[in-house]
Backbone as CSV, one residue per row, in Angstrom:
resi,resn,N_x,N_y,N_z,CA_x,CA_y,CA_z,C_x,C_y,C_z
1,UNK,-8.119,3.500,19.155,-7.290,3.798,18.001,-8.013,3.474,16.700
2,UNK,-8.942,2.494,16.562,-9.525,1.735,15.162,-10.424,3.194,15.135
3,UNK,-11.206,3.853,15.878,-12.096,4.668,15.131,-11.373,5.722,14.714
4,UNK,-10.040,6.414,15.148,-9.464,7.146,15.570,-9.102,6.754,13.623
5,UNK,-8.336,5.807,13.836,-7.766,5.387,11.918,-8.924,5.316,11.410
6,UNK,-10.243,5.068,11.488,-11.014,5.050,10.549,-11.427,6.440,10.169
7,UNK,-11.607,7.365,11.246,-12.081,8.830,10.954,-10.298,9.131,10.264
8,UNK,-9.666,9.299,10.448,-7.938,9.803,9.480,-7.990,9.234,7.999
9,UNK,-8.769,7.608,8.040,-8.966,7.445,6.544,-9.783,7.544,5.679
10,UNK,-11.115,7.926,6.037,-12.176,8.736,5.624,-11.715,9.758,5.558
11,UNK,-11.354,10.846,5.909,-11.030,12.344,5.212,-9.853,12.251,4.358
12,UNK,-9.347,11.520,5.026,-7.627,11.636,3.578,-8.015,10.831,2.876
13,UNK,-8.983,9.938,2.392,-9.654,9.235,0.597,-10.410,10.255,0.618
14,UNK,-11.248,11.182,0.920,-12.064,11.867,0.379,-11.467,12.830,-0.108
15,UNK,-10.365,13.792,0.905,-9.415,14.444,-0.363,-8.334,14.098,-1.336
16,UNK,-8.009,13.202,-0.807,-7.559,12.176,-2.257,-8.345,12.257,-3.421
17,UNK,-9.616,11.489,-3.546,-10.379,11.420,-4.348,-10.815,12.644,-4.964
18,UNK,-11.456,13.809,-4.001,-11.610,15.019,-4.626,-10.619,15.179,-5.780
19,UNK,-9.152,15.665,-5.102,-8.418,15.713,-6.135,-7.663,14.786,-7.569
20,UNK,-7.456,13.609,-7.195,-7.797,13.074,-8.470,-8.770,12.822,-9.281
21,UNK,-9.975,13.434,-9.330,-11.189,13.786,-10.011,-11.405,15.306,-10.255
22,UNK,-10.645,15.980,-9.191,-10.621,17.104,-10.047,-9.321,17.468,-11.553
23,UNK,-8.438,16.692,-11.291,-7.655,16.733,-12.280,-7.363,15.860,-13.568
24,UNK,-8.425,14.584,-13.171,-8.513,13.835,-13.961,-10.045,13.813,-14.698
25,UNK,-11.106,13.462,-14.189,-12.756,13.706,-14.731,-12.893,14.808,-14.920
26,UNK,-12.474,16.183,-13.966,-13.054,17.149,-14.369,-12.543,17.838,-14.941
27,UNK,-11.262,17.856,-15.375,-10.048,18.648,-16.013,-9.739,19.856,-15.846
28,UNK,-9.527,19.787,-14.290,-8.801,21.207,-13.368,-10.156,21.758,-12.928
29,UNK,-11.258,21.185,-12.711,-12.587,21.812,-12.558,-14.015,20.977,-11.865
30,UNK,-14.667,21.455,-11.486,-14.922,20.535,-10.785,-16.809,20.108,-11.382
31,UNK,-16.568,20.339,-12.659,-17.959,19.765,-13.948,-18.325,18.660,-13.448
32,UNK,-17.432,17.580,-13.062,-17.543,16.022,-13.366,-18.708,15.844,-12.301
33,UNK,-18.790,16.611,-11.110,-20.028,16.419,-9.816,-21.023,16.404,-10.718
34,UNK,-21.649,17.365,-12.153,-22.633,17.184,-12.742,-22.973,15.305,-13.027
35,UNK,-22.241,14.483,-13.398,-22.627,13.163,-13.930,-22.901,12.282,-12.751
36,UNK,-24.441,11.465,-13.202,-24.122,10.372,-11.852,-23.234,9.475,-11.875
37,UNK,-22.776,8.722,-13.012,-21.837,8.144,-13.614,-20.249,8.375,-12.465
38,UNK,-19.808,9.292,-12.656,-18.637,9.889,-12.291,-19.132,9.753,-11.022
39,UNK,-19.683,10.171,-10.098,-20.532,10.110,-8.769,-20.480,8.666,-8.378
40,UNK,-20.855,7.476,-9.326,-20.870,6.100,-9.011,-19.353,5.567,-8.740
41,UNK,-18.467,5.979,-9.787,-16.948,5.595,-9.886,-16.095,6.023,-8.139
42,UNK,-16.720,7.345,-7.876,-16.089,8.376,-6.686,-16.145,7.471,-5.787
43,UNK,-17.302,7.291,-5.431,-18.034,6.213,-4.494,-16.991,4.750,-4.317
44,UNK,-16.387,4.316,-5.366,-15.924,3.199,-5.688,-14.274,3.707,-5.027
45,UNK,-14.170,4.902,-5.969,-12.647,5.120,-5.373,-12.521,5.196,-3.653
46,UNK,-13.608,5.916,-3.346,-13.610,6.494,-1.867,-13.217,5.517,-0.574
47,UNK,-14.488,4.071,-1.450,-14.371,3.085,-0.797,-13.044,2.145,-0.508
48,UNK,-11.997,2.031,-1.927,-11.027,1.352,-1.869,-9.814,2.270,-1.133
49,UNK,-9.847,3.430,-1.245,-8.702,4.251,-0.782,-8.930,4.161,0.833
50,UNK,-10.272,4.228,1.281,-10.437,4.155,2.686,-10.329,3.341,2.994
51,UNK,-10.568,1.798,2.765,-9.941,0.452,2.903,-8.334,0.518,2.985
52,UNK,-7.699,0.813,2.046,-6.211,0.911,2.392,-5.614,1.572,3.549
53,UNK,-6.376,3.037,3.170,-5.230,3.911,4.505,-6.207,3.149,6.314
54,UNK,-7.341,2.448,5.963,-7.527,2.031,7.473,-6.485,1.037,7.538
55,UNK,-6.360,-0.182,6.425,-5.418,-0.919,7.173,-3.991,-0.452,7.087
56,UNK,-3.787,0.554,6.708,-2.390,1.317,6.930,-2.161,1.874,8.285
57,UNK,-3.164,2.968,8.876,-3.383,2.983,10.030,-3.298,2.192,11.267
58,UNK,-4.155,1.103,10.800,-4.042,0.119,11.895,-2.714,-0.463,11.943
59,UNK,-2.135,-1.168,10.514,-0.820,-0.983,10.902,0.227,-0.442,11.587
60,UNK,-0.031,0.536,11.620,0.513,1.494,12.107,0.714,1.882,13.297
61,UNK,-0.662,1.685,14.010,-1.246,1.736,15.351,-0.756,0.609,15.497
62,UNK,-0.262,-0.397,15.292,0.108,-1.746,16.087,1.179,-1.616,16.882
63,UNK,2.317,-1.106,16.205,3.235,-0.541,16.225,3.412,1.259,16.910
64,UNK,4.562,0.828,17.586,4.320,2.216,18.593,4.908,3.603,17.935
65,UNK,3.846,4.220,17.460,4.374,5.232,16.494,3.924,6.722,17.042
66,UNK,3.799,7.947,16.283,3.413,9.319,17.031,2.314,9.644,15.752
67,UNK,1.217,9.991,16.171,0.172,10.707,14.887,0.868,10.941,14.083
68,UNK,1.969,12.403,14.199,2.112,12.829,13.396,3.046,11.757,12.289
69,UNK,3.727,10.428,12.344,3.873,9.680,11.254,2.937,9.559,10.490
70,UNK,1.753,8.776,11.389,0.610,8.243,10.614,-0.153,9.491,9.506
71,UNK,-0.359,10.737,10.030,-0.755,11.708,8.928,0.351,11.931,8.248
72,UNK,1.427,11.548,8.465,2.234,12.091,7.286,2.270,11.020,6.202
73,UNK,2.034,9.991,5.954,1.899,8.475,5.757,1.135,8.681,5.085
74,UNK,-0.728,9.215,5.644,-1.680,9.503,4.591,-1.743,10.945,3.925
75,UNK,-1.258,11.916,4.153,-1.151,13.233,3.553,-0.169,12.968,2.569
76,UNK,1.262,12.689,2.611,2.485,12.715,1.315,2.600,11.108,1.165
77,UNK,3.110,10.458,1.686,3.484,8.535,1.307,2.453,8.087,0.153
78,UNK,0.878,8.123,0.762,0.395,7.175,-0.057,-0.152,8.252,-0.890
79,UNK,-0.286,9.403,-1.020,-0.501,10.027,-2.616,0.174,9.855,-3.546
80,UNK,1.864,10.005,-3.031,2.854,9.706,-3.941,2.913,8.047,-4.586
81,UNK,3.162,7.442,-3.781,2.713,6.244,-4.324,1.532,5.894,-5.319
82,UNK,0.492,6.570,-4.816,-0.763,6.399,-6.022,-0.936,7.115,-7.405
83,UNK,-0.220,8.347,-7.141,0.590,9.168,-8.222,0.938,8.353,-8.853
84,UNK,2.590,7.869,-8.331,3.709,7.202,-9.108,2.396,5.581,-9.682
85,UNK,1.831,5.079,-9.333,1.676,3.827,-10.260,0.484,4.378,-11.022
86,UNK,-0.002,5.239,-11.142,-1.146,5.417,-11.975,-0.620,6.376,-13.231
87,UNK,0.540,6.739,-13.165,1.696,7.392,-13.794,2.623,6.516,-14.221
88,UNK,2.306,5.319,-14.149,3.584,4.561,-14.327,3.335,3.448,-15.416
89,UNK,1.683,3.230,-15.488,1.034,1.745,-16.129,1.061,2.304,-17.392
């Protein structure tokens, strides 16, 4: 199950991240890949978002649940959530 959540939270921070960099650095576009700068930050986001949804996962996995919670958890739950507080400060 741990590699199983680690590969589910590696692709859902990476499209996470895509898209809040495409709507935020690159402004609906996807320019911002030009800077290494922006490239260094991605890296940073990629890392903390994949830290969360693994131990969300694993959470998750502790507990006797069906995939399809757990992708729904990282596809709609925790975008909205990261939405709502970065929208909220």
């Amino acid at each position: 199950m741990k590699k199983r959540a680690f590969q589910l939270a590696v692709i859902n921070s990476f499209l996470i991240s895509q898209f809040l960099f495409f709507i935020d650095e690159g402004n609906y576009n996807f320019r911002w890949m030009t800077n290494m700068g922006n490239w260094l930050i991605f890296l940073i986001y990629l890392a903390l978002i994949t830290g969360i949804l693994f131990l969300i996962n694993v959470g998750l996995g502790k507990i006797k649940t069906n995939e399809n919670i757990i992708l729904g958890v990282n596809l709609i739950v925790f975008p909205t959530l990261l939405l709502v507080i970065f929208y909220n400060l």
